[in-house]
N, C-alpha and C positions, 0 to 999 in steps of 0.2 A: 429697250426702254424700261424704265424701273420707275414704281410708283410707291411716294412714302405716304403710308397711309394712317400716320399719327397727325400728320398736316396736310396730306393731298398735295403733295407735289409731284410735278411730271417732270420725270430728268430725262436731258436729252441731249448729248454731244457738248458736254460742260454747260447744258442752259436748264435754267429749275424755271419748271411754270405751274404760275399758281390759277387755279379755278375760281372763277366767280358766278354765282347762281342767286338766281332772284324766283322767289314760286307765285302766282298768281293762283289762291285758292280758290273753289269755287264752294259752297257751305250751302246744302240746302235749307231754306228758315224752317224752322219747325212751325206748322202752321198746319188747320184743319183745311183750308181750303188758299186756291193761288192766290198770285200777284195782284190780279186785276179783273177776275170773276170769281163766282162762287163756288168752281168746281173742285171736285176732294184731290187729296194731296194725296190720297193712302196707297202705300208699293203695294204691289202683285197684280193689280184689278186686270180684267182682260184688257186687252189693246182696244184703244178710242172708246171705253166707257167711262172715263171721265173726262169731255173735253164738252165743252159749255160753246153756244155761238161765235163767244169772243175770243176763244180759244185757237178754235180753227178757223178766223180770220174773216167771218161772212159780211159783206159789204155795209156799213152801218151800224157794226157793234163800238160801245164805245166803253175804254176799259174804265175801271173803278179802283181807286186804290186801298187796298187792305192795312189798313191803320195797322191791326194785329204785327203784322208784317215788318212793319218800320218802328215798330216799339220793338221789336224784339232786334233790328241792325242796330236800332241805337243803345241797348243794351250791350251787346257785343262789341258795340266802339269803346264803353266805359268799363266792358271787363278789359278791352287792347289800353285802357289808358290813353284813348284819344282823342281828338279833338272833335266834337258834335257840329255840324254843322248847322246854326240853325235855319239856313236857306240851301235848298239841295234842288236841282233840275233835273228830270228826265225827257231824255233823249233816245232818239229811233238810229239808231246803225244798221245800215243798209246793207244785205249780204244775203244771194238767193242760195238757198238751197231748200231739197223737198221737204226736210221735215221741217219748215220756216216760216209756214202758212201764210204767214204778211209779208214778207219777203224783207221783214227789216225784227231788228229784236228793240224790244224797249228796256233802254239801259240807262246810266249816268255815263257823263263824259267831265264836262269841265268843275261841273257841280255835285261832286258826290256828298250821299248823306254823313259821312264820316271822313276826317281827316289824318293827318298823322297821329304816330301810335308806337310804344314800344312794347316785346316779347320778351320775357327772360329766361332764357334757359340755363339748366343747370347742366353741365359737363362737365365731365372728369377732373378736369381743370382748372375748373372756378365758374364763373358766372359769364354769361355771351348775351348781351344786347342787340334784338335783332329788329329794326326801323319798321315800320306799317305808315308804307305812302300812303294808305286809303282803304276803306271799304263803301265800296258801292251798292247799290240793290239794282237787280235787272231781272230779266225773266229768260228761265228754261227753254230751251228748243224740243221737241218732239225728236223722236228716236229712229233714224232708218236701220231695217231690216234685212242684208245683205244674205243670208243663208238660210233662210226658208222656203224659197222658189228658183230654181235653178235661171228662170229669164227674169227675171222682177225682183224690183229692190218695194219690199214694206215698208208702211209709213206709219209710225204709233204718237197719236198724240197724245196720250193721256199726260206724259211731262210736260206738254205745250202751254207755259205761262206760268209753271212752279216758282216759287221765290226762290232766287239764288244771293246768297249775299258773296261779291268776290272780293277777295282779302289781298290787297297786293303786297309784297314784303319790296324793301329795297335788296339792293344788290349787298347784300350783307352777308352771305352764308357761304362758308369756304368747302365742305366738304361732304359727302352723302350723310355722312353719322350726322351736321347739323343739321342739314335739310330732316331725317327720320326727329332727328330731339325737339325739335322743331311745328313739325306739323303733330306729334302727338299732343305739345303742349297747349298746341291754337285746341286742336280736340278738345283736350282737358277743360279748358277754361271754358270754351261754349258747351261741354256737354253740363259742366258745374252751375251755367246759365238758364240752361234748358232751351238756347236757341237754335241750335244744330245737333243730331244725334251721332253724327259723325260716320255713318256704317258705311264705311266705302266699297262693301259687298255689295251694296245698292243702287251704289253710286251718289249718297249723297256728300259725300265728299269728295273731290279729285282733284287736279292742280294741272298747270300748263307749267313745265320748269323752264326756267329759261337759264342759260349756259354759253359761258365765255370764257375764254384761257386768253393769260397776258403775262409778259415776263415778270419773277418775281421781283416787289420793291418798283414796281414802274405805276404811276399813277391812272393814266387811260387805260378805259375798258377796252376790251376786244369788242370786235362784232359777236351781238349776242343770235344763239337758236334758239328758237323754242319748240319743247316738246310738249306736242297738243294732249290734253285729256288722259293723266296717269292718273291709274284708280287705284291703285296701292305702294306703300313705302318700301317698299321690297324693289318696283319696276322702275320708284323714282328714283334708286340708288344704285338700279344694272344701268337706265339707261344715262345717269350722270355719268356714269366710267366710262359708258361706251364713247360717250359724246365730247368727252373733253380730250381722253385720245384719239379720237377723230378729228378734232380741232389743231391736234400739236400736229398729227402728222401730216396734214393737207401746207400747215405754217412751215413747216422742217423741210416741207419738197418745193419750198418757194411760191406755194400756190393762194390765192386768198380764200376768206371764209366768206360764204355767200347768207345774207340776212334771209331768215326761210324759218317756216313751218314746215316742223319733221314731227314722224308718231315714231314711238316703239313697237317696234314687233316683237312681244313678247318670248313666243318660238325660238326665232332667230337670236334673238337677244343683241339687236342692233335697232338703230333709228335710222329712217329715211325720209327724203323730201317729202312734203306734201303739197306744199306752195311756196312762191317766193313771200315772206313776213309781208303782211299791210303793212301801214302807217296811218294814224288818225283822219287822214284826208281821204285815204282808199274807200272809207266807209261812210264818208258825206255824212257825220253827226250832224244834227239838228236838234234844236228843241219840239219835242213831241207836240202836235198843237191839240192833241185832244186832254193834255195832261197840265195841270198848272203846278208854278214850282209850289213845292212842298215848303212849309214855313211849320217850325215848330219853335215855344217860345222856354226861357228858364223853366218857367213852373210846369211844363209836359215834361224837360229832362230831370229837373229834380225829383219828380214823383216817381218815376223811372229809376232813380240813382238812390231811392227809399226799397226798390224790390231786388237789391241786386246780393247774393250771398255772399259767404265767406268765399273767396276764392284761391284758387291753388296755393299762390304764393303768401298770401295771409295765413292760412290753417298750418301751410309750411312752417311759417315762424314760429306760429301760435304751438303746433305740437313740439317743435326744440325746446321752448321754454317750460311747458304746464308740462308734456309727458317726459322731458329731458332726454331727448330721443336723438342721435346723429343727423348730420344735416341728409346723408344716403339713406336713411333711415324714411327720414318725413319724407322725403322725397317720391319713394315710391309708396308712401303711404298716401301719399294724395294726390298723386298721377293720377287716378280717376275716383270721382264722383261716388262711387258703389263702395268702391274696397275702403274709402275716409268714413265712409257711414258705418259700414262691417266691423273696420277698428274701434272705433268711438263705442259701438253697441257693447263689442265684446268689454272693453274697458267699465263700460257702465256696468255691466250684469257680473264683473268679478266684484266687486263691494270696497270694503276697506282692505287695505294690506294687501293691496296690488300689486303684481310683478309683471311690471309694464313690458319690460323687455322679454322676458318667458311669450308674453303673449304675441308680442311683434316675430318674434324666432318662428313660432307656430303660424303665423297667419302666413308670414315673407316666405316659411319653407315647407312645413309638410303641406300645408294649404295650397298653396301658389303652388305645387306641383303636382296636386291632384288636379287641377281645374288647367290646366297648361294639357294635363295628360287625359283628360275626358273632354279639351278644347270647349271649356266653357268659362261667363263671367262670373265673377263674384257673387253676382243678383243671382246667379243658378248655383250657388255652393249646396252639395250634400249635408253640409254641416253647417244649422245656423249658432250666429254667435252667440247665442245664448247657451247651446251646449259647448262652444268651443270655451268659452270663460269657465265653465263646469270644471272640463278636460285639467285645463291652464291651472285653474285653485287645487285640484286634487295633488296636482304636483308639486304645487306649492306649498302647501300642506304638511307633504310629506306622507298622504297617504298610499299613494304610487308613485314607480322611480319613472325617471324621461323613455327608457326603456319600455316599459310598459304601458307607458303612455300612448306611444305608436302603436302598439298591439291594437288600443282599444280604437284611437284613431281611426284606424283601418276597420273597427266592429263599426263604429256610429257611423260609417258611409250607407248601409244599409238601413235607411228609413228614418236617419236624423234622430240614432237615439242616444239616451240619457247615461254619459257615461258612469255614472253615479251607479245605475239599475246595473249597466255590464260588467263592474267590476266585483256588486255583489253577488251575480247568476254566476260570473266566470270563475270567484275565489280570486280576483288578483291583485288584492288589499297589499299592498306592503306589511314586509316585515321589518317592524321598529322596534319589536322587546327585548332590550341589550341582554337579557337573562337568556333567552331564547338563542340570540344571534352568537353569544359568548359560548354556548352549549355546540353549537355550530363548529365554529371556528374549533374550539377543542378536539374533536372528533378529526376533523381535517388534518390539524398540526400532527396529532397522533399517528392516522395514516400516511404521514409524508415527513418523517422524522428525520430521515436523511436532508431532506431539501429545504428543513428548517435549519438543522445543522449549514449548511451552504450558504445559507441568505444572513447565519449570524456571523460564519469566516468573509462576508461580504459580499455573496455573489448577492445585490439588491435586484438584480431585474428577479428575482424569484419571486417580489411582492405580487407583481401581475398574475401569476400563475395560482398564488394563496386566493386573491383576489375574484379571478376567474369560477376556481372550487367551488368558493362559496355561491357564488352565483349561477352557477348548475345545479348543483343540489339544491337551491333552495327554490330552483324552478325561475329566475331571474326577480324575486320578489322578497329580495334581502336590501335593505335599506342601504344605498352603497357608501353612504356617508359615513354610519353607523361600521360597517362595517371595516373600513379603511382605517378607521379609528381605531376598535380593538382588534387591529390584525398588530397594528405599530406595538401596541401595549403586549401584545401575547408575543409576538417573536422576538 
């Protein structure tokens, strides 16, 4: 078997199959307190210190809805670009398990607060349109605890009734790179909102993928699987691979595919059954009767659609035109929230006579690889932009070469200092006095008279070597512009 991994096709005895994948996000709402009581939302607390009566389900709690909560999903509809509902119902989905206190989760079914929606992503390729059947609001389950007592499963409810908003995408995504371009963008935009913070270290982000192979060019879907509860885009793209050649080869041995809930075993690096898939009936929805439907009118969405920012795709545009920047350019200049604020700072703090692109070089590379390599965000850079715009003018300037630039670079990690101070403590001012750099270069030609001779019968690569001289000797703080100019005129 052979997989083309420009398009994800699975060849197989002359038959090409193509993958179809649908993700069901789950997005915790950023919120100080849940769903449906007042208990705190905040990670780490010890187990079951924050679960309120109605939490842990005691006979005659009755929940409360957190306005907070659905201002911030319908926010999130209107950064997805879609349709606000303004009558949404919740509903009880019946499904025992122990960390489930009520024995049912209160969710949406037919009535979600948010309707269809589009995604755009940018690819190597062009642009990828990706559908949003829905976003719903429901509430967290509590957390069972399988490896801290060798006979006994723990049961932690402090998640019991977190707001979750689930994000469904349609079956629109062909290959893992979509699925990763994909869910970083849904990130980007709710973290641009402030509705979700995304850290799926915490788990407030994860997704159920779901996955079907069908021949390519054929219209019907396959039977789909889903994989329950992936917490990072790394697992959601081993177990895409593992699962769709698991789908070709069960079809290839004449076998069918059975509709199921499977997990990833990260380990293994394989998925395996967990149940055979519900279906909407399995779960006996109902409308909740301690909850009435939700009714929101124009004027709560429009005052809403007054708090909502510049968003990815807009500041996208917006930086092509005003900073005249590559569309790869903006692109990962406003993939997140921090690093669009960081450029913008630093752009502000260099003044007139700006060198937009000098600054973008610096952020996109020696930045972005210090902080890739100390595994931290932009919001924790060693270097604020107010000295990186510093760095970026001196070389613009012409007071220091790009060379030396990085010298100091590498000095300002050390306590966020002032490259201005380092290069007059360290002496490592450029040299730009043509009277000076001419006295230079004289002395060199002299000592290398033969290989002047050479470079004027034509041997040209010797300029490099003229080139080089000079910039040893002068300690690499010869203006190299300057330089290259009266090398041409002296040899």
């Amino acid at each position: 078997m052979t997989i083309d991994k420009s398009e994800y096709l699975i060849k197989r005895h002359n038959k090409v199959y193509e993958v179809v994948i649908g993700l069901e996000v789950h997005a915790q709402v950023t919120s100080n307190s849940k769903l449906f009581s007042s208990s705190s939302t905040k990670f780490g607390a010890e187990p079951n210190t924050q679960v309120s009566l109605v939490d842990a389900a005691f006979p005659g709690m009755l929940p409360v809805i957190n306005e907070f909560c659905v201002k911030q999903a319908i926010k999130t509809g209107i950064g997805l670009r879609a349709q606000i509902n303004k009558r949404s119902v919740f509903d009880r989905k019946n499904y025992f398990y122990a960390d489930l206190p009520q024995g049912y989760q209160i969710s949406q079914f037919k009535y979600p607060i948010v309707g269809e929606g589009t995604v755009i992503l940018d690819m190597q390729d062009g642009q990828k349109e990706v559908g949003i059947e829905r976003l719903h609001l429901e509430q967290d389950a509590g957390k069972s605890i399988h490896d801290m007592d060798p006979q006994n499963t723990l049961v932690d409810l402090n998640r019991s009734g977190v707001a979750l908003m689930e994000i469904v995408s349609k079956p629109d995504l062909r290959t893992p790179n979509e699925v990763s371009v994909y869910i970083k963008k849904l990130r980007s935009i709710m973290r641009y909102l402030g509705t979700c913070d995304g850290n799926m270290q915490e788990g407030s982000l994860r997704a159920d993928v779901n996955v079907s192979v069908r021949l390519k060019d054929t219209k019907k879907l396959g039977t789909r699987c889903e994989i329950k509860n992936v917490n990072s885009i790394k697992f959601m793209q081993m177990a895409i691979d593992y699962e769709a050649n698991r789908q070709v080869d069960l079809i290839e041995e004449g076998k069918s595919i059975d509709q199921e809930t499977r997990l990833f075993d990260t380990k293994k690096n394989e998925t395996r059954s967990m149940r055979s898939k519900e279906d909407a009936h399995d779960y006996r929805y109902f409308p909740d009767p301690d909850l009435l439907p939700l009714e929101v009118n124009d004027e709560f969405i429009n005052e809403l659609k007054l708090t909502i920012p510049e968003l990815p795709d807009d500041k996208k545009k917006r930086f092509i035109e005003e900073f005249k920047l590559t569309p790869y350019e903006a692109t990962i200049l406003v993939s997140d929230i921090e690093t669009s604020k960081y450029f913008e700072e630093v752009i502000a703090k260099m003044g007139k006579n700006q060198d937009i692109k000098l600054a973008v070089n610096w952020i996109t590379g020696e930045l972005f690889a210090v902080l890739n390599n100390k595994n931290l965000e932009i919001s924790q850079s060693p270097i604020s932009a107010k000295n990186l715009a510093k760095l970026v003018n001196l070389i613009k300037n012409g007071t220091i070469s790009g060379k030396i630039g990085k010298t100091i670079f590498e000095l300002m990690m050390d306590g966020d200092k002032d490259p201005q101070i380092i290069v007059e403590e360290k002496g490592l001012k450029q040299e730009s006095d043509p009277k000076a750099l001419e006295a230079l270069i004289d002395k060199i030609i002299n000592e290398n008279q033969e290989k002047a001779i050479e470079y004027k019968n034509g041997k040209e690569k010797l300029f490099g070597f003229f080139v080089g001289q000079a910039m040893k000797i002068s300690g690499g703080k010869a203006n190299p512009q300057l330089i290259n100019e009266i090398l041409k005129k002296k040899l």
